[in-house]
N, C-alpha and C positions, 0 to 999 in steps of 0.2 A: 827104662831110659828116662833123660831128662824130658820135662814138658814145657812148655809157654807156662810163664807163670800168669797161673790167676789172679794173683791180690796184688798188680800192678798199679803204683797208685798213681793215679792222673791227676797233675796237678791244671784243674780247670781255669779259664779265664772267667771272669764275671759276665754271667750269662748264658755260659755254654756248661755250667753243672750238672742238670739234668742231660745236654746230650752225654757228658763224659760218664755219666752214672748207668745210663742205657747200655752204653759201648762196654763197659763195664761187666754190667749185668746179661748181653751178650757173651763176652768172652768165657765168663764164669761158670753157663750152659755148656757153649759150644766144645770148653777144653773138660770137662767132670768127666765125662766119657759115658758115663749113665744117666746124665740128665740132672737136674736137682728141682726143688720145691721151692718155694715163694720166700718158706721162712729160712729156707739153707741160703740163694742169694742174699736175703734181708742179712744175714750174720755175715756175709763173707765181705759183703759191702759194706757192713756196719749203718745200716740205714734203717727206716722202720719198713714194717712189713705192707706198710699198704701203699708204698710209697714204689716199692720191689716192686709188688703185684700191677701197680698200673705202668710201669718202665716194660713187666714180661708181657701184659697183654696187647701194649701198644706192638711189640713184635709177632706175637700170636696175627695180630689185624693184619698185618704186612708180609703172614709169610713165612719171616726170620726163624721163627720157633712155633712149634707145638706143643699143646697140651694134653695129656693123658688125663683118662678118669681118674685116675690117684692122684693127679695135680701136679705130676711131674712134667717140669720142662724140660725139650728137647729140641736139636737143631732141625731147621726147619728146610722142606725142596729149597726155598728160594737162595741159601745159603748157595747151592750147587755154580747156581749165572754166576753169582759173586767171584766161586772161587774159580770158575771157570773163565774170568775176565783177568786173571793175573798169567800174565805171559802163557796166551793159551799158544801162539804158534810152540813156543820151545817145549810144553810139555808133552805136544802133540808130534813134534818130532821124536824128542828123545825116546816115547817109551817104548820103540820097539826095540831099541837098541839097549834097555833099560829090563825089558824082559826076557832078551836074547841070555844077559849078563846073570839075571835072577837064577836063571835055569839051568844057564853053566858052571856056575858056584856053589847054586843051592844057597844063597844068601841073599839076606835084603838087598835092592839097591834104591838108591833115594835122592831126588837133586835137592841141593843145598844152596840159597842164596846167600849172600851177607848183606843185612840192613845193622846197620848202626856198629855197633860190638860184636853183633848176635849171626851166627850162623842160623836160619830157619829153612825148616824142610818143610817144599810146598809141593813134592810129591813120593811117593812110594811105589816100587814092586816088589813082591813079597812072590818066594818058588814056591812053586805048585808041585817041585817033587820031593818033597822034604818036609816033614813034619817039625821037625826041630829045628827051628831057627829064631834066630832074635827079630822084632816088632816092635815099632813104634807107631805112631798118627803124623799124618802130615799137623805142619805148625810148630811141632817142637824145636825150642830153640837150644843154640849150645854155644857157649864164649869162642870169641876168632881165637884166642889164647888158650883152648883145651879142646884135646881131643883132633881127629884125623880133619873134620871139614871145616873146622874152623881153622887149623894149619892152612890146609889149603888155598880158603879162601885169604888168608893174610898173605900166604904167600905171593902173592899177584901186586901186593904193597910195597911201599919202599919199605927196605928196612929199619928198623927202629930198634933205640937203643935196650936192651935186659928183654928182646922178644924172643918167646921161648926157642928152646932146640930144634922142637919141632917143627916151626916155620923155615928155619935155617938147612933143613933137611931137605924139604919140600921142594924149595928153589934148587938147589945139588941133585935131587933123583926126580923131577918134575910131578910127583905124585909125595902124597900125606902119610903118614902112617900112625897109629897111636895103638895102646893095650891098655885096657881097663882104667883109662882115663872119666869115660863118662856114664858106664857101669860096668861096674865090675865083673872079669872075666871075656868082657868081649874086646874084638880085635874090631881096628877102623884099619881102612883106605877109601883114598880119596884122591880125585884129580881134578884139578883146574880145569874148566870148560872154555880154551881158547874163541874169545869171543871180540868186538869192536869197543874200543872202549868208553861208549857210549853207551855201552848196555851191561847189565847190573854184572857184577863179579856173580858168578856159577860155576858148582861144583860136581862133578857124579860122586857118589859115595859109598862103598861097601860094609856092610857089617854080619858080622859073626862068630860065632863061638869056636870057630875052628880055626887053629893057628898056622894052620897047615896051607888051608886056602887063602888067610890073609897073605903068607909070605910072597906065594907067588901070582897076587893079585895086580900088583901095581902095574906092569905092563900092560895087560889088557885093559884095565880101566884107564891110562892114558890114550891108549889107542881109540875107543870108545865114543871116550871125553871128547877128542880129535872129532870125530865123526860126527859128534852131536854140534861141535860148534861150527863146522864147514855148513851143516843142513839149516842150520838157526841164521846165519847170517855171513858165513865168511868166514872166521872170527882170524882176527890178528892178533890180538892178548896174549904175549907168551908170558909163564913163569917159572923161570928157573929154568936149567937145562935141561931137553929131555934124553936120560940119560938110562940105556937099557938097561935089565938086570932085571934082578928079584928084589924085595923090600923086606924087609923083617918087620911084621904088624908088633914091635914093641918098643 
């Protein structure tokens, strides 16, 4: 699946280069997925190596990261409060409602925000009766223009002119749909998490290799979506009609 990109480059203001080079050299740990060495961030930042080493140990003192005997860095507890401080009441509601879905599908399921362009997934449940199923990490991002949650979440926008079909659908059947849009072989759904519109556009999201279970997904994960966003806050957010049936994940 797609990831948050690492060699995001932050254009600093004068005097905040080193924090933007830290934040940086964060990212660059946190997203490797196995950790990396002094001299891997020094190259991915393009920066010298001693320069890496006191940005990773300043985070080592803090917490942020640790260090292994081999010298590898890796994220660190204190990451956890962090990520624990982004909209803890909603992922604290959804996830039961998030694992009920994992287990009736046998598929990932995963909330989806929209910041900027970017659909990011700031959580996941992954079924515990099924071995074979598609996986990602929370964090990964994916364009509001490709793929099932990023439909979704656009869908909740005005319309805009040359926006793909898929948004256009979304609003018509009130849930997302895509195929091998953002890897190949898998099937998305997705539905808007009617919510006040004072709080960030939210999505629930399905994924999996089986075309079978996307088609007739899209019902229950509005239904769901529904339930996550009365427990979250209310929500009034509607998009698009909601309109029963079955979806075709393509």
């Amino acid at each position: 699946m797609a990831r948050a990109d690492q060699t995001e480059i932050v254009k600093a203001q004068p005097g905040s280069q080193t924090l933007a080079r830290g934040l940086r050299a964060l990212i660059a740990v946190t997203e490797s997925g196995t950790g990396l060495t002094t001299q891997e961030v020094a190259e991915r930042l393009s920066i010298h190596r001693s320069i890496a080493y006191r940005l990773l140990q300043t985070f080592v003192d803090f917490r942020f990261l640790t260090r292994a005997d081999n010298g590898v860095y890796r994220p660190g507890a204190r990451l956890v409060s962090l990520s624990d401080a982004y909209l803890p009441g909603l992922r604290e509601l959804a996830l039961p409602s998030m694992r009920r879905l994992a287990e009736r599908l046998g598929s990932t399921i995963a909330l989806f925000i929209a910041e900027g362009e970017e659909a990011v997934a700031i959580s996941l449940v992954e079924p515990t009766n099924t071995t074979h199923h598609l996986s990602f990490r929370a964090g990964m991002r994916t364009p509001l223009d490709r793929g099932s949650a990023g439909y979704a979440l656009a869908s909740a926008l005005p319309p805009q002119p040359g926006e793909p079909a898929g948004v256009k659908l979304a609003r018509e059947l009130g849930f997302a749909v895509s195929s091998g849009e953002i890897e190949a072989g898998a099937h998305g759904v997705a539905a808007l998490i009617p919510t006040r519109p004072s709080s960030p556009l939210m999505c629930l999201h399905l994924v999996t290799f089986r075309s079978e279970v996307a088609a007739g997904a899209g019902p229950v994960m509005v239904q769901a979506a529904g339930e996550i966003g009365q427990l979250f806050d209310g929500g009034d957010r509607l998009s698009g009609a909601r309109v029963p049936g079955l979806g075709q994940a393509g």
